[in-house]
VONULO-931010 format. One record per residue (C-alpha): x, y, z. Coordinates in steps of 0.001 Angstrom, whole numbers, plus 500000, padded with zeros to 6 digits. Layout:
<sites>
XYZ/...
</sites>
This chain:
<sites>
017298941529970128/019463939219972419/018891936405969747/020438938772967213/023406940158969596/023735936203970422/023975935162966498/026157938543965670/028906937487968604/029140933862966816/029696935178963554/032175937882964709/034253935047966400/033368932743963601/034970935290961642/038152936568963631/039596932647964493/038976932079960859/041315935323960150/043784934559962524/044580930988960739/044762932354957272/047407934523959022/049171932237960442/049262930286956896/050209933494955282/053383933564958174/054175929563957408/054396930739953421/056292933702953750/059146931825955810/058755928683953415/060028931479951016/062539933312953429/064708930006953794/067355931061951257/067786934282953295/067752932465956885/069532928975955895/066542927336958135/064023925237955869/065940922205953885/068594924560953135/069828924615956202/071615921187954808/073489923992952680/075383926079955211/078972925013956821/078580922325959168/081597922863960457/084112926184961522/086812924713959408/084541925137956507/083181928465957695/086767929529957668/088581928207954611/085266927638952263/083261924656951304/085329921808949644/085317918435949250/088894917947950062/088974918808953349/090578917150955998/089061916214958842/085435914624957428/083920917577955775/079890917593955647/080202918503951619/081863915379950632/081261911645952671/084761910678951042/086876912991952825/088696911073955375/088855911625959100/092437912776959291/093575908647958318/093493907020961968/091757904069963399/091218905449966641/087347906999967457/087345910283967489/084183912088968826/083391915918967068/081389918590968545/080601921880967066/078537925232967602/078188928591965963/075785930922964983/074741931665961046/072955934450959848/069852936222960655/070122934862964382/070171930919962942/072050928982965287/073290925287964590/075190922504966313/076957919353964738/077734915926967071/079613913701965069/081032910193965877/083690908524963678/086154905658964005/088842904165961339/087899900147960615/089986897856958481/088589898341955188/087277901984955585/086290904711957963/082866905446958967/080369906813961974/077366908562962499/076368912429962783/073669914934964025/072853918129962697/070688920504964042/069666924460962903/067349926466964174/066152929749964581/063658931174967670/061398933942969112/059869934533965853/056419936637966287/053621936608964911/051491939769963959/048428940691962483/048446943923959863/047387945859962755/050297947222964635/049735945818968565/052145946295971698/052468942712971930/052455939694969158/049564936686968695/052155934146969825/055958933406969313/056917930508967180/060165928434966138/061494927167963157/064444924421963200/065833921835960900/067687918693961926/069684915888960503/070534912316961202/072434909838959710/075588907741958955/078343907767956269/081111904960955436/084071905596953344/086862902930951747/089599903223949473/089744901324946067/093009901431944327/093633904682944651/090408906324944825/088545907139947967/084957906949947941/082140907497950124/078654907267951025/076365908861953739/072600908066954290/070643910491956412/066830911310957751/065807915100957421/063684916793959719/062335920461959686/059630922235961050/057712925663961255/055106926876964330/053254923463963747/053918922319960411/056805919861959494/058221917997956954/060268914999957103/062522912941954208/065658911464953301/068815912513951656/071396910297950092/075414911635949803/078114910660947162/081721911467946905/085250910668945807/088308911698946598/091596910921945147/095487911926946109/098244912556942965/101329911925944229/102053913719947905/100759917360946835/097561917615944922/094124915891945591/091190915774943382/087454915855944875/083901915554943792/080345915258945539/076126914659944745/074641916017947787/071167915989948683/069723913126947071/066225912757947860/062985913621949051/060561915165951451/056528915222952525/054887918248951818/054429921223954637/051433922862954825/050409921372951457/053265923170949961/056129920943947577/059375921211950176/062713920312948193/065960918970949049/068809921499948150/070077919454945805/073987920345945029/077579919210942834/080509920436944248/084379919745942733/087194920883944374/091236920578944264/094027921326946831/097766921733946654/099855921478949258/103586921791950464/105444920975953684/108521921760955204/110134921013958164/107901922547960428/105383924421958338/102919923548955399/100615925484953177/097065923944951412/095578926262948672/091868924929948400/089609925694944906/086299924966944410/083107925320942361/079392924156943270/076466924379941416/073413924758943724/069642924454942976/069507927267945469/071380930075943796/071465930957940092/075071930337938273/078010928714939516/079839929604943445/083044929679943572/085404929602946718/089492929689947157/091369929009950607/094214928583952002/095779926985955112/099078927738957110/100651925470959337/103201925949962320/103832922976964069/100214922527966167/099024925897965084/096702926394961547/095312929698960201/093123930013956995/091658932363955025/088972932604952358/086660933764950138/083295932802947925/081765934682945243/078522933844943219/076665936340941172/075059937696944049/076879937300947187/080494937898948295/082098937013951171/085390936774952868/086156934607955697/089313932998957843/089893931117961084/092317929502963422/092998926105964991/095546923940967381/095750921089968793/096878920085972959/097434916469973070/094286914442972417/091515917705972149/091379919843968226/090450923650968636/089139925016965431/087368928757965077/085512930096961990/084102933318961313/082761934822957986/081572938228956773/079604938585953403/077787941456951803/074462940288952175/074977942344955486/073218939734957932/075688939671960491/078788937855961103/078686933781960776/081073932695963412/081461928586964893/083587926804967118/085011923226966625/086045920609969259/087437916987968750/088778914709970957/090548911870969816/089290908441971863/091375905492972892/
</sites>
């Protein structure tokens, strides 16, 4: 009888550890496949790296070195200017950007970090229990460098980068390669285009984990005055992340050291509407970004600082 009890208790064990790891797998596939809601996974390489884009709408002619296009310059100086930024996406995903970027002779160019990530996720069992098996993370990061130049009257650009992202124990790691133009008509209206995404990763959990690969074109108009300017931004991506095209519109108001912008993106499934405000106080850039959409996920919000170095 104790020989039986004894061979019984090693099966049941046997048994339950086995359980619990197909459960955890079953976890580690279910959030592979909740990435497009969350923005963690590689799509987190997706989402607005900065709050000027949160505010006016991806583009790739923004000012200021905007993550969807390596060609957009970084506001045409030579001296380094050092970028921080840190918001909160959807679903509870948090992210921070450090950038570093400095003008040289023939170009501009630097090096940034990204980083996503998303925490205190349980997990359970199909039994309902007071408290969960464990409590698990998943988080994506970026590194890499980008280098711009103008030729004749074309800016172009190209950024390099190392991927990174991982799930309770699993990761997956790659690289993604960045290509853009930009190009000014005159002193109002710039042309822009980008490849993003370039690339490849190792597999995660045994499962095929793909670079959101994206095209993105975009235009802007502007006008100045005296002491006040206006940018209306258009733009239209194609993702392999969402079905049909994604459209955005901006615009940007200036008042001496003070901007505001406002915009909006629609695809065939999502809508949102989103605006911001920034200044500047000598060397140090303030920008804010906050969206809505009607996913109803919560409210995207990010905060922007830049010094400009000697």
């Amino acid at each position: 009888m104790t020989s039986f009890n004894k061979l019984f208790g090693i099966i049941y064990f046997g048994s339950h550890f086995l359980l619990k790891r197909i459960q955890l797998l079953i976890v580690i596939l279910f959030f592979l496949g909740s990435t497009y809601i969350f923005g963690l996974g590689t799509q987190f390489l997706s989402i607005p790296g900065t709050a000027l884009e949160l505010a006016i709408g991806i583009n790739p002619v923004l000012d200021g070195g905007s993550f969807s296009n390596p060609a957009a310059p970084i506001l045409n100086k030579s001296n380094p200017d050092l970028f921080f930024s840190h918001g909160s996406w959807l679903a509870g995903v948090t992210g921070s950007t450090i950038r570093f970027s400095r003008g040289f002779t023939y170009g501009t160019g630097g090096f940034q970090i990204r980083y996503a990530g998303l925490n205190d996720l349980e997990f359970r069992t199909s039994t309902p229990t007071d408290n969960p098996l464990a409590e698990f993370g998943a988080y994506g990061v970026s590194f890499g460098g980008f280098y711009n130049r103008i030729l004749g009257n074309t800016r172009y650009g190209l950024a390099l980068q190392a991927v990174s992202f991982q799930i309770y124990n699993e990761s997956s790691k790659g690289y993604a390669v960045d290509f853009g133009l930009a190009r000014t008509f005159g002193k109002n209206f710039t042309f822009g285009a980008s490849l993003l995404n370039m690339g490849s990763m190792s597999l995660l959990s045994n499962k095929s984990s793909h670079l959101p690969l994206r095209v993105l074109g975009g235009v802007c108009y502007r006008f100045f005055q005296k002491d006040w300017g206006n940018k209306i931004f258009l733009s239209a991506e194609n993702s392999s992340l969402v079905s049909g095209m994604i459209f955005r519109i901006g615009n940007e108001f200036s008042w001496k050291q003070l901007v505001i912008q406002m915009g909006s993106q629609f695809s065939q499934e999502v809508t949102t509407v989103s605006g911001g405000f920034g200044f500047r106080l000598g060397i140090y850039r303030f920008q804010y970004g906050v969206q809505v959409g009607s996913q109803n996920l919560g409210i995207s919000q990010m905060l922007d600082i830049s010094v400009t170095l000697p």
